[in-house]
C-alpha positions as CSV (number, residue, x, y, z in Angstrom):
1,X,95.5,54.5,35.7
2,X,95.0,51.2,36.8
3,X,92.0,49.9,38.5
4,X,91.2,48.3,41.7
5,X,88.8,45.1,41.0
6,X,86.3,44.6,43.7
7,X,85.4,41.9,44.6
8,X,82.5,39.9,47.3
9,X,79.7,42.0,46.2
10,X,76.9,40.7,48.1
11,X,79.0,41.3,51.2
12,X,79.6,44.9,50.3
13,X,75.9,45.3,49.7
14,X,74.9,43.7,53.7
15,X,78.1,46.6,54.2
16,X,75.8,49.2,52.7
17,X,73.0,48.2,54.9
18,X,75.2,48.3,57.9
19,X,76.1,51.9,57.1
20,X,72.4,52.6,56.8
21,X,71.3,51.1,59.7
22,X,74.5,52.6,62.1
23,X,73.8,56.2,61.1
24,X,69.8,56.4,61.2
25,X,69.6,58.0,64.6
26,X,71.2,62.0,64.6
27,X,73.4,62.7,67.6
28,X,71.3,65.9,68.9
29,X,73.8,66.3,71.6
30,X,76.8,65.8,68.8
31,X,74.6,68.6,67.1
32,X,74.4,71.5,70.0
33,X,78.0,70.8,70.6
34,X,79.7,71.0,67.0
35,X,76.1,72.6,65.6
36,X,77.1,70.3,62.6
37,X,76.7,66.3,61.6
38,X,77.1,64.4,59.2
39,X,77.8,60.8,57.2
40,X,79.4,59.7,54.2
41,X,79.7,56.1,52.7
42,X,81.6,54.6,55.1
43,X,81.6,51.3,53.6
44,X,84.5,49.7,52.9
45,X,86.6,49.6,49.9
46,X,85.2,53.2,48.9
47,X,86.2,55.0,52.6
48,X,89.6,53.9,52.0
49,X,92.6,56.1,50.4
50,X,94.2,54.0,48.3
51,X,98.9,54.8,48.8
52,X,99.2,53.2,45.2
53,X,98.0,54.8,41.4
54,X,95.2,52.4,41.4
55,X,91.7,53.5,41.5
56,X,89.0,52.1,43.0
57,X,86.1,51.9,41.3
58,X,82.7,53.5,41.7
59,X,80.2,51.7,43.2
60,X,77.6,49.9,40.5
61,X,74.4,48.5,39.6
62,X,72.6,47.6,43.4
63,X,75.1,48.7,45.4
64,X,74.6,52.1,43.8
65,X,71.2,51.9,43.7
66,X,71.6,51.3,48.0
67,X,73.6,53.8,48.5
68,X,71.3,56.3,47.0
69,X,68.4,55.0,48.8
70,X,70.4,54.3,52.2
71,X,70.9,58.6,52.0
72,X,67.4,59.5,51.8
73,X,66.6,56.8,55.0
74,X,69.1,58.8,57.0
75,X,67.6,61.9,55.5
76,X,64.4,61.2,56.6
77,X,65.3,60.0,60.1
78,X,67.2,62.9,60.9
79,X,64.4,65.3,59.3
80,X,61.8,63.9,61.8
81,X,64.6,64.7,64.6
82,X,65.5,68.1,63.8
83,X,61.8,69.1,62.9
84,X,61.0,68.4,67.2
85,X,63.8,70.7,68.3
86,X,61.9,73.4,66.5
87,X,64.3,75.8,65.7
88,X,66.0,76.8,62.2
89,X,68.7,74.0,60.4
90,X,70.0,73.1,57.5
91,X,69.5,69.4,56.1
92,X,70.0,68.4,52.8
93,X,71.7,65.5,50.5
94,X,75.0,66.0,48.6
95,X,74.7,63.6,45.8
96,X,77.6,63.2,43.8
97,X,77.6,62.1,40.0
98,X,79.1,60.0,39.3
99,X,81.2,59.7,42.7
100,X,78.6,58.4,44.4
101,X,80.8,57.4,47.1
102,X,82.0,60.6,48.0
103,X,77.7,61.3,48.9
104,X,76.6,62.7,51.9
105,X,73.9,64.0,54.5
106,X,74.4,66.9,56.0
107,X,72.4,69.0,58.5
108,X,73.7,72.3,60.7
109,X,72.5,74.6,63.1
110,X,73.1,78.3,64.3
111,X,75.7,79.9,62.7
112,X,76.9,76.8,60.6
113,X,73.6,77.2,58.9
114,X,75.0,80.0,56.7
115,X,78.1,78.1,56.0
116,X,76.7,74.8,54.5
117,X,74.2,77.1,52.5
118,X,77.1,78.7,50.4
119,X,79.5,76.5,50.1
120,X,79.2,75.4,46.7
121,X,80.0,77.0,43.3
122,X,76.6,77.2,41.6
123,X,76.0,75.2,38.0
124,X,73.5,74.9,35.3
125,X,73.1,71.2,34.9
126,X,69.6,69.8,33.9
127,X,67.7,66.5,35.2
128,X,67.4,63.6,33.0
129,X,66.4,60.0,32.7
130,X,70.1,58.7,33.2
131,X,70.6,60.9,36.6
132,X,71.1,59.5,39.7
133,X,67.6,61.5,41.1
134,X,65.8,59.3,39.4
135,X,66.2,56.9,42.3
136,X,65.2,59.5,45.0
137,X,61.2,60.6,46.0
138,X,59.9,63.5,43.8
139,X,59.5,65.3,46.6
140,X,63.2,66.3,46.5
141,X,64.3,69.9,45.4
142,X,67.7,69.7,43.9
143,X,70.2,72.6,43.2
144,X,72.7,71.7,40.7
145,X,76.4,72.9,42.1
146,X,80.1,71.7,40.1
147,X,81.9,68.9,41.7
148,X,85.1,69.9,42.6
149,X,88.5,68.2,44.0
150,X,90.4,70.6,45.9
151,X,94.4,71.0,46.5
152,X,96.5,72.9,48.6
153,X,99.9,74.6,46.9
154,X,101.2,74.2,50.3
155,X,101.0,70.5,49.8
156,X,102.5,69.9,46.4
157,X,105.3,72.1,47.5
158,X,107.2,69.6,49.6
159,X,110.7,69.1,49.4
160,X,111.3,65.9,47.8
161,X,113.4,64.3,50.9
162,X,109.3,64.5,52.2
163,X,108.4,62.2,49.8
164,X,108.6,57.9,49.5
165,X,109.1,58.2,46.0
166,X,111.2,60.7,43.6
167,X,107.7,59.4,40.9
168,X,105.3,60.9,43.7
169,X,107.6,64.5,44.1
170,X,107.6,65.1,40.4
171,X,103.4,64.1,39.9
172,X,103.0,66.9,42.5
173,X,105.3,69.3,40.7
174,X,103.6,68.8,37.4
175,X,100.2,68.8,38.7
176,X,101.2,72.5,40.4
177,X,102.4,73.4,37.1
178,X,98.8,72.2,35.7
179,X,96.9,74.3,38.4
180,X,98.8,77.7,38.1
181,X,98.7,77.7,34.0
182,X,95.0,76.4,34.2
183,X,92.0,78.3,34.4
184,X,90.9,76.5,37.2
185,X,88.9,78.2,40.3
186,X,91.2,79.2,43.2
187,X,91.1,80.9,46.0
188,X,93.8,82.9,48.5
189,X,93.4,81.8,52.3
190,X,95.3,82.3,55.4
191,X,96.1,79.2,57.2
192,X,96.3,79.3,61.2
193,X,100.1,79.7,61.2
194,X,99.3,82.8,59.4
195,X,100.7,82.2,56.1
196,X,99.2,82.6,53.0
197,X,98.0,79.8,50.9
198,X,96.3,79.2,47.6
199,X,93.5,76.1,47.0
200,X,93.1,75.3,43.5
201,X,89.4,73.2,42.4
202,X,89.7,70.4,39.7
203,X,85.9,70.2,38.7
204,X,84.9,66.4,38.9
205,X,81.0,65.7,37.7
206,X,78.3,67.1,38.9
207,X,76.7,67.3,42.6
208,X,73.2,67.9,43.4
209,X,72.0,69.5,46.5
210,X,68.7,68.4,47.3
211,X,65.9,68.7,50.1
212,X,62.2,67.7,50.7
């Protein structure tokens, strides 16, 4: 796999602060409505889906080091919100290891509470010097849970007139060959037209749900 190089760093890190500074108040009226909110790194070049088989890269070094930080700001911002509507929510930090990128804050209400609070696979990783909550307060509670990269059968089951590229067809067919003779977590679903479908999870690192 080829890699994307990035490059203006000092830009992306004055991105990172943008981010920070953009998502620091929580939408309470977003919040009754949708009684769910919630931001991800939407900095640019790790929001974007790359059409090629490059990979962009993880973020590194201070840009990582902002992200992290930038999550426990919004985390704290939106804590002192949600502790004045006095009533029950859910509010933690999904920190992902070593996609930091794909890291978020999450909070919920009502019903959704119950939904956010299961749905993760539970895992046994352990804390240590080289982990990413290293740069977070101590005053964080973390639950390790696995990292996973879902896919739909549905969706590597197009017909290959669907496709831009015969290449892309035949990734999709070998990587549903993969899935079904793997011993990879799945699970059966109905989809809203009523069919059945199967999502298979390709664990990716770790991710650490945490809380103060």
């Amino acid at each position: 796999m080829r890699y994307i190089k990035i490059r203006g760093y000092k830009k992306k890190i004055s991105k990172i602060q943008e981010w920070i500074n953009e998502n620091l108040e929580l939408d309470t009226k977003f919040l009754n409505e949708r009684k769910y909110m919630y931001t991800k790194v939407y900095v640019d070049p790790w929001d974007s889906l790359t059409l090629t088989e490059s990979h962009i890269p993880e973020p590194k070094g201070k840009a990582k080091m902002e992200i992290i930080k930038g999550l426990e700001k919004i985390y704290d911002n939106w804590k002192t919100k949600l502790e004045k509507l006095n009533r029950p929510y859910y509010l933690k930090i999904w920190l992902y290891e070593p996609r930091v990128s794909k890291s978020q804050v999450v909070c919920a209400i009502d019903d959704r509470i119950n939904h956010y609070e299961n749905i993760f696979e539970a895992a046994e990783f352990k804390k240590n010097n080289s982990s990413f909550l290293s740069q977070l307060s101590q005053e964080f509670k973390w639950e390790p849970k696995v990292d996973e990269e879902p896919y739909w059968k549905s969706d590597l089951l197009w017909s290959i007139e669907q496709y831009k590229k015969n290449e892309a067809y035949f990734w999709d067919r070998r990587l549903l060959e993969k899935l079904e003779n793997g011993s990879f977590r799945n699970q059966e679903i109905q989809n809203s037209n009523g069919n059945k479908d199967i999502i298979y999870f390709i664990p990716k690192g770790k991710l650490w749900v945490g809380s103060k």
